[in-house]
The first five atom37 places (N, CA, C, CB, O) and aatype in JSON, in Angstrom:
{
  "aatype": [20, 20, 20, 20, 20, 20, 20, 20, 20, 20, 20, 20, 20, 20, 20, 20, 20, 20, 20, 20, 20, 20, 20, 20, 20, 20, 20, 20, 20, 20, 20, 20, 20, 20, 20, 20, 20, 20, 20, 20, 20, 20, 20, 20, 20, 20, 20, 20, 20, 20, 20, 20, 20, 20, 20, 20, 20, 20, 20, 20, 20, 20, 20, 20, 20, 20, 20, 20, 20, 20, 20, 20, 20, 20, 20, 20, 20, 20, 20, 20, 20],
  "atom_mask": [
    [1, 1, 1, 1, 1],
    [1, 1, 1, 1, 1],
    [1, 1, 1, 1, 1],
    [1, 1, 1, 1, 1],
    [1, 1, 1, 1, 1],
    [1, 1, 1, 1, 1],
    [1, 1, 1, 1, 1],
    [1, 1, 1, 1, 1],
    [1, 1, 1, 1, 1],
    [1, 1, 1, 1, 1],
    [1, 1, 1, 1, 1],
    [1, 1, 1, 1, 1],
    [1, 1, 1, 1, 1],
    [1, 1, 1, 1, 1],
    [1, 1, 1, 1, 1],
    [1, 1, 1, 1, 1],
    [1, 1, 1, 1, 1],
    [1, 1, 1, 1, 1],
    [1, 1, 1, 1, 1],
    [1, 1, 1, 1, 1],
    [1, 1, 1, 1, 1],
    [1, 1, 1, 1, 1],
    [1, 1, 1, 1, 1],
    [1, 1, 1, 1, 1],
    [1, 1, 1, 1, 1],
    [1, 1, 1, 1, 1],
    [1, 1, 1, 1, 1],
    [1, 1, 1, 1, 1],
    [1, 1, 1, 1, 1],
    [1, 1, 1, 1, 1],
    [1, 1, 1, 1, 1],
    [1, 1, 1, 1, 1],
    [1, 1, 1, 1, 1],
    [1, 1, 1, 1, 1],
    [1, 1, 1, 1, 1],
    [1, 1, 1, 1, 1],
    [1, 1, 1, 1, 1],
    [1, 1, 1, 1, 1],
    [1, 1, 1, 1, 1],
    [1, 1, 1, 1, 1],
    [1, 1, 1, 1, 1],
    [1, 1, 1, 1, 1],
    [1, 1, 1, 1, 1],
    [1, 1, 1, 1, 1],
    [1, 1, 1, 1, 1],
    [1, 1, 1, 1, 1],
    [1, 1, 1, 1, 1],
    [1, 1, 1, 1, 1],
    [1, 1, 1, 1, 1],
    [1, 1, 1, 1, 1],
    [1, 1, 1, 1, 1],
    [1, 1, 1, 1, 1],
    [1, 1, 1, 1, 1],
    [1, 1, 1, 1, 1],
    [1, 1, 1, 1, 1],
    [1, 1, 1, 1, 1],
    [1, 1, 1, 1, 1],
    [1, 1, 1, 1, 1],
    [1, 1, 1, 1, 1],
    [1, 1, 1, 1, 1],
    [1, 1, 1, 1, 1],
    [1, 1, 1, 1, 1],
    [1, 1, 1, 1, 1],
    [1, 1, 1, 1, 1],
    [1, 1, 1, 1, 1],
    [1, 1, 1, 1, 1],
    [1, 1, 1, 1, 1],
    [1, 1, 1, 1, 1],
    [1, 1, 1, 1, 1],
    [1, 1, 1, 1, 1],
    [1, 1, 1, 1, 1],
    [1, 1, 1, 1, 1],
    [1, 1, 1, 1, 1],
    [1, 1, 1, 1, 1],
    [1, 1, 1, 1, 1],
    [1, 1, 1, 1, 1],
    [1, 1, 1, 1, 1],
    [1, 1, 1, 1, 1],
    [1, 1, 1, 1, 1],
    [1, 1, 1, 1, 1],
    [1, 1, 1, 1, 1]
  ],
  "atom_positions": [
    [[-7.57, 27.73, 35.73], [-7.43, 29.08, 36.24], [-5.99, 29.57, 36.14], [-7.92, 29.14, 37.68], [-5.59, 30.73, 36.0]],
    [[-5.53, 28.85, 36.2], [-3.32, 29.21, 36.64], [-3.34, 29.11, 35.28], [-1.78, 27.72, 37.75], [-3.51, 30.25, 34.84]],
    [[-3.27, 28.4, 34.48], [-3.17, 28.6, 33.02], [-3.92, 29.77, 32.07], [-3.59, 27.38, 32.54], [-3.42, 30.1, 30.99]],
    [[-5.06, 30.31, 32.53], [-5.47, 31.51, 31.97], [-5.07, 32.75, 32.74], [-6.86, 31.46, 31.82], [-5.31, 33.79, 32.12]],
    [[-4.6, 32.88, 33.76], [-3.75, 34.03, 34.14], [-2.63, 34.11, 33.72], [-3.58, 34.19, 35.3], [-2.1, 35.1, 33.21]],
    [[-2.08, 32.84, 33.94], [-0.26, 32.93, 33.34], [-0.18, 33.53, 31.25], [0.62, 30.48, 33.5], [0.74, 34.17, 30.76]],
    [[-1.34, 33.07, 30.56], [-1.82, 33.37, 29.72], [-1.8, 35.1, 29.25], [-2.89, 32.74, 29.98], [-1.22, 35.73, 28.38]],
    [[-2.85, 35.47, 30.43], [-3.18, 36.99, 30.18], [-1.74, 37.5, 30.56], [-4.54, 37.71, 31.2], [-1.21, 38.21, 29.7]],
    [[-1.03, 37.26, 31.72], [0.48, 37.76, 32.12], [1.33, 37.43, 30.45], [1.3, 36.55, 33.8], [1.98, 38.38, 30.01]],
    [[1.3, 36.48, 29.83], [2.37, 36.37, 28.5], [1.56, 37.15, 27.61], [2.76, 34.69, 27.8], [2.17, 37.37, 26.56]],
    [[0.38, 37.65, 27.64], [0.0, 38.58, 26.27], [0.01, 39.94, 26.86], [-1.62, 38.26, 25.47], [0.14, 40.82, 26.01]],
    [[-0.09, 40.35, 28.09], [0.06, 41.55, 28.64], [2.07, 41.9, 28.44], [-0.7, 41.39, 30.43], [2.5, 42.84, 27.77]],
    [[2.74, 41.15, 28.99], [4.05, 41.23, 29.0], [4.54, 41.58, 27.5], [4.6, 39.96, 29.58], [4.94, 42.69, 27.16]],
    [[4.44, 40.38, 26.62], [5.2, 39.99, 25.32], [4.41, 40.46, 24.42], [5.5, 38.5, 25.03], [4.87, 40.4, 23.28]],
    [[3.39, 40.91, 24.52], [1.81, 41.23, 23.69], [1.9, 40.46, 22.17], [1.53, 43.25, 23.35], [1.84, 40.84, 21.0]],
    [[2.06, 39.18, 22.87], [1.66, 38.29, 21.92], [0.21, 37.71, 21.71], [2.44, 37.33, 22.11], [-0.64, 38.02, 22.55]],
    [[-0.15, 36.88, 20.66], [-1.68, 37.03, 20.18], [-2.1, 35.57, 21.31], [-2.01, 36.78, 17.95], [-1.48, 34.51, 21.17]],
    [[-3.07, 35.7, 22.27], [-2.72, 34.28, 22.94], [-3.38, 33.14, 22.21], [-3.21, 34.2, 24.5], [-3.7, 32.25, 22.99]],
    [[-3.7, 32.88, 20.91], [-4.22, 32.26, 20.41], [-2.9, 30.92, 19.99], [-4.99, 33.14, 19.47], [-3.09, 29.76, 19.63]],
    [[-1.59, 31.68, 20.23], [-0.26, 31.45, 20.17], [0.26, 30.35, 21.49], [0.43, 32.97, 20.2], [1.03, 29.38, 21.49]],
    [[-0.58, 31.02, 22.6], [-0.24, 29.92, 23.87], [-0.77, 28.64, 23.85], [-0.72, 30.37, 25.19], [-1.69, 28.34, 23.09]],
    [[-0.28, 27.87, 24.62], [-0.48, 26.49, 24.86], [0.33, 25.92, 26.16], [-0.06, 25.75, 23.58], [0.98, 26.55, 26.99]],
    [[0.15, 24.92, 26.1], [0.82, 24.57, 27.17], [1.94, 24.02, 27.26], [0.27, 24.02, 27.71], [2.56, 23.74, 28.29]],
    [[2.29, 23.81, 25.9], [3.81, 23.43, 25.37], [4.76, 24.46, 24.53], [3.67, 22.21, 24.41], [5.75, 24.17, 23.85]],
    [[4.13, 25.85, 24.79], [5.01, 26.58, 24.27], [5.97, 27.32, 25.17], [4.38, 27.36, 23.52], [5.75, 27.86, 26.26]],
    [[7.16, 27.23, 24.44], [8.38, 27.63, 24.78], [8.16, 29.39, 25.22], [9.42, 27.27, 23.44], [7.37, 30.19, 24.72]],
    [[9.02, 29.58, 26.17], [9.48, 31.19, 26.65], [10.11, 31.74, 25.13], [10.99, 31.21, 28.18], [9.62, 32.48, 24.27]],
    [[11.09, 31.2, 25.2], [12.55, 31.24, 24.74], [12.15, 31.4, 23.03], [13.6, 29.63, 25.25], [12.02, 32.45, 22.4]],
    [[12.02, 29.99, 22.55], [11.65, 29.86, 21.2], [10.53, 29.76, 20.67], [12.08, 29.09, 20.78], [10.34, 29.42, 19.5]],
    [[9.53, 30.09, 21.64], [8.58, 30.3, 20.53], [7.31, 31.29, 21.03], [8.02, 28.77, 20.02], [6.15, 31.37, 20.6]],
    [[7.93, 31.92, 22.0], [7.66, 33.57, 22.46], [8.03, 34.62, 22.49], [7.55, 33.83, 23.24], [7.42, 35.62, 22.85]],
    [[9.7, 34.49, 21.9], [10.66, 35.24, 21.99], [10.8, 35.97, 23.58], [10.48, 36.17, 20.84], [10.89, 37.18, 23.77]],
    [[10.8, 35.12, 24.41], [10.89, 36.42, 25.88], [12.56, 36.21, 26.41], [9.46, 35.86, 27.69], [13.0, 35.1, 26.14]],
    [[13.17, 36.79, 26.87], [14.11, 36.75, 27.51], [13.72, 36.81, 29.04], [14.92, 37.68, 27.03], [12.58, 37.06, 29.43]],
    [[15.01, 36.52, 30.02], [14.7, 35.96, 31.17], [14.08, 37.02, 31.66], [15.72, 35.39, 31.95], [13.04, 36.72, 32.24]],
    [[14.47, 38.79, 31.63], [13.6, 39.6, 32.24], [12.18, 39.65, 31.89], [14.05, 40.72, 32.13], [11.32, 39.95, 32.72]],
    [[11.82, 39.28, 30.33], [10.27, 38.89, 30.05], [9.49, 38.19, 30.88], [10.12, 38.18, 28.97], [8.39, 38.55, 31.28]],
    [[10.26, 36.77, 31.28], [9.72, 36.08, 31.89], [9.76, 36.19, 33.7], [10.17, 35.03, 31.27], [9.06, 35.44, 34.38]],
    [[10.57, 37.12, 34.26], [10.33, 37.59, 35.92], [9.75, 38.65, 36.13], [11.47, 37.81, 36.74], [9.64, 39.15, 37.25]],
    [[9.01, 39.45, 34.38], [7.63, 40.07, 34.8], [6.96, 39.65, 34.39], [7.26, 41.15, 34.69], [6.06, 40.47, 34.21]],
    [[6.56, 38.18, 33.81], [5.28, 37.45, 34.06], [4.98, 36.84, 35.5], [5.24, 36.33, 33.11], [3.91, 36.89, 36.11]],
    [[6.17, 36.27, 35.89], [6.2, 35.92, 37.43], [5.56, 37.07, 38.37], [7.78, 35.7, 37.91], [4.61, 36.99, 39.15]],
    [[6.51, 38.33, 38.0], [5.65, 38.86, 39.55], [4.19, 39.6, 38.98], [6.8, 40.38, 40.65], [3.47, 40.37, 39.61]],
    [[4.06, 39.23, 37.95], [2.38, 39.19, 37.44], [1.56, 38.3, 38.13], [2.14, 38.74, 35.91], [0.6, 38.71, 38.78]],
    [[1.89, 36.9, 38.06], [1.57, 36.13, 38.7], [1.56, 35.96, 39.69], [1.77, 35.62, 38.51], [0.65, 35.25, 40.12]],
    [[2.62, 36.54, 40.65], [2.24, 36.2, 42.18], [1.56, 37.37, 42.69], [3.54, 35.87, 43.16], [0.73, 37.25, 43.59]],
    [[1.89, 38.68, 42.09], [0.4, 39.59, 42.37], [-0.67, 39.47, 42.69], [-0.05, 40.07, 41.68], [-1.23, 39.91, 43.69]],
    [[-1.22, 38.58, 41.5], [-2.68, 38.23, 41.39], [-2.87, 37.2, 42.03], [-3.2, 38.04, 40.15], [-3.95, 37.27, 42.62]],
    [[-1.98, 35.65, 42.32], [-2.46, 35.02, 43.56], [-1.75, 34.93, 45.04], [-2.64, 33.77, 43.17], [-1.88, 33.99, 45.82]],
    [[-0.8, 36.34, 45.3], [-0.38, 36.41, 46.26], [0.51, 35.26, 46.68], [-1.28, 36.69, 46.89], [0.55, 34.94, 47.87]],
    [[1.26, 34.61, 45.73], [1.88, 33.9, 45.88], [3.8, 34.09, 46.26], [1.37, 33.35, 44.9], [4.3, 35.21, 46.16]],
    [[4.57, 32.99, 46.63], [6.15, 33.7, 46.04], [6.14, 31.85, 45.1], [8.08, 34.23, 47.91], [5.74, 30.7, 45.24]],
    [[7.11, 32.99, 43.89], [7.65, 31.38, 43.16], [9.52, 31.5, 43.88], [7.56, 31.42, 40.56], [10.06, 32.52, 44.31]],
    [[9.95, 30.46, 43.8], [11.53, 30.2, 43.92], [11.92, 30.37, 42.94], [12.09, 29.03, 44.31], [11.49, 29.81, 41.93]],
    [[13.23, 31.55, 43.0], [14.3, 31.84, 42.09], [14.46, 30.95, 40.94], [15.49, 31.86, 42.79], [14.03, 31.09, 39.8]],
    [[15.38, 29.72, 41.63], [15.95, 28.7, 41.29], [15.01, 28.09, 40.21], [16.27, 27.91, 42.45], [15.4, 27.79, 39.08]],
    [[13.47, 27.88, 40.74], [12.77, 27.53, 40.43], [12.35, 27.8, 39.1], [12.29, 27.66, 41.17], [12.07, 26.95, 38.25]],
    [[12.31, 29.12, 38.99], [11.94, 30.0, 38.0], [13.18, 30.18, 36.85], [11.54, 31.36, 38.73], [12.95, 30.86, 35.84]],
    [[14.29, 29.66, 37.02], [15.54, 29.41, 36.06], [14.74, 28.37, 35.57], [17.2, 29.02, 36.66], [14.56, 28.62, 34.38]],
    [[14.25, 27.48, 35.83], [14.12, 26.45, 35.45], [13.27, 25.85, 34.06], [13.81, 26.1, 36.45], [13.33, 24.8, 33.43]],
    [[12.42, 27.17, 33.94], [10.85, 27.02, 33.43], [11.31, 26.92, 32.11], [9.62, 28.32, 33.73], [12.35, 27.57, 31.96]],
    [[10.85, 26.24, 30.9], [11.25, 26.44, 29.86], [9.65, 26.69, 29.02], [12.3, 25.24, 29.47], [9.57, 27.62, 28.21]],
    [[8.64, 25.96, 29.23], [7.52, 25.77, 28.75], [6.68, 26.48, 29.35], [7.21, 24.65, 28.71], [7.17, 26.96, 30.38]],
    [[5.0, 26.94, 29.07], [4.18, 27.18, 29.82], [3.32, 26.41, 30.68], [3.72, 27.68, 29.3], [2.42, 26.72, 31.46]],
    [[3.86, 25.31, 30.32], [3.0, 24.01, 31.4], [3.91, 24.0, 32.62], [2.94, 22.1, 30.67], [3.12, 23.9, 33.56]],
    [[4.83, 24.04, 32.99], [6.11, 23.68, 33.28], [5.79, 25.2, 34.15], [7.43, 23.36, 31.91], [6.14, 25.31, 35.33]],
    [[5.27, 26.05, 33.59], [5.17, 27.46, 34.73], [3.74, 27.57, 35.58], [5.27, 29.1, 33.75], [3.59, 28.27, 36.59]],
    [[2.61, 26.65, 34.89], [1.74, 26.38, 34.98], [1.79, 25.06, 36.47], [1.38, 26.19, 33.55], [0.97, 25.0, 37.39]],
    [[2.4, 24.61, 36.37], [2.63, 23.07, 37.57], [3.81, 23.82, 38.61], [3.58, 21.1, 36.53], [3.97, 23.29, 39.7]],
    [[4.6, 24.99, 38.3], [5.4, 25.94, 39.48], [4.39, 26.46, 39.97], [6.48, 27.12, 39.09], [4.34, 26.21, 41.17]],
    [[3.29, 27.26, 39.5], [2.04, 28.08, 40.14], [1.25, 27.07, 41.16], [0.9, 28.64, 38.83], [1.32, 27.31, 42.37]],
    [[0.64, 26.16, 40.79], [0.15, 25.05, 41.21], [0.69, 24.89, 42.73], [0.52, 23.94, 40.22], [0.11, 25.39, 43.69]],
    [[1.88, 24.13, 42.81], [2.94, 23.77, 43.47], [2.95, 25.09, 44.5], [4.27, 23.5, 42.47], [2.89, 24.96, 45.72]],
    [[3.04, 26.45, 43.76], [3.25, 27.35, 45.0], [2.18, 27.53, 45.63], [3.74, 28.62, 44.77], [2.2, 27.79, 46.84]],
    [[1.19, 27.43, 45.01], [-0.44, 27.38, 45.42], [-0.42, 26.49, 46.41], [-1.57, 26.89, 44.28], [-0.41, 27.08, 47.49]],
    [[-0.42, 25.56, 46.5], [-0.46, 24.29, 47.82], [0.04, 24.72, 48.89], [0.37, 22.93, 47.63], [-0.51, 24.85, 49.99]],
    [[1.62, 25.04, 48.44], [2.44, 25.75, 50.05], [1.73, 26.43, 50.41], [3.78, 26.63, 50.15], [1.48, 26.18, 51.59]],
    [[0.94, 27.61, 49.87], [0.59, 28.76, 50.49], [-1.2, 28.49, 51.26], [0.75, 30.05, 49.18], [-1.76, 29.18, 52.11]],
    [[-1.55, 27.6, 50.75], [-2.66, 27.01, 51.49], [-4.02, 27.66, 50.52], [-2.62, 27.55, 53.34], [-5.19, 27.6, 50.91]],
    [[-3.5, 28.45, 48.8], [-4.25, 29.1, 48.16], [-5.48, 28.48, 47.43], [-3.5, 29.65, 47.46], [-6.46, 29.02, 46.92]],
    [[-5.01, 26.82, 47.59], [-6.17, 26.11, 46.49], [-7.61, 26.09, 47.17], [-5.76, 24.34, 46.07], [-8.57, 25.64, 46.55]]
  ]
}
């Protein structure tokens, strides 16, 4: 589920083809997004599960798995699973 939203958020944002996503693809190099690309996929994402991600956190992300296991993770705190 966190992986097909974060999905629709990178083809809605970057309107890339998601046939392109995976779970090892890069923001950076092999989505072309820059960091503002990627903190409006975030608050895409916490929209839709009412979540918050951490700043810090969100510097961090390089991959889509890697944003995929931050969602997760915020999911638990919030008592969403």
């Amino acid at each position: 589920m966190e992986f097909d939203l974060l999905k629709d958020a990178i083809v809605d944002v970057l309107k890339v083809y998601p046939g392109e996503i995976n779970e090892n693809t890069t923001f950076l190099g092999d989505l072309g997004a820059d960091s503002l690309d990627v903190y409006q996929i975030v608050i895409y994402v916490e929209d839709e599960l009412n979540i918050s991600l951490d700043v810090e956190d969100i510097k961090k992300i390089s991959t889509v798995g890697e944003a995929v296991e931050l969602i997760r993770k915020a999911e638990g705190k919030n008592g969403n699973k």
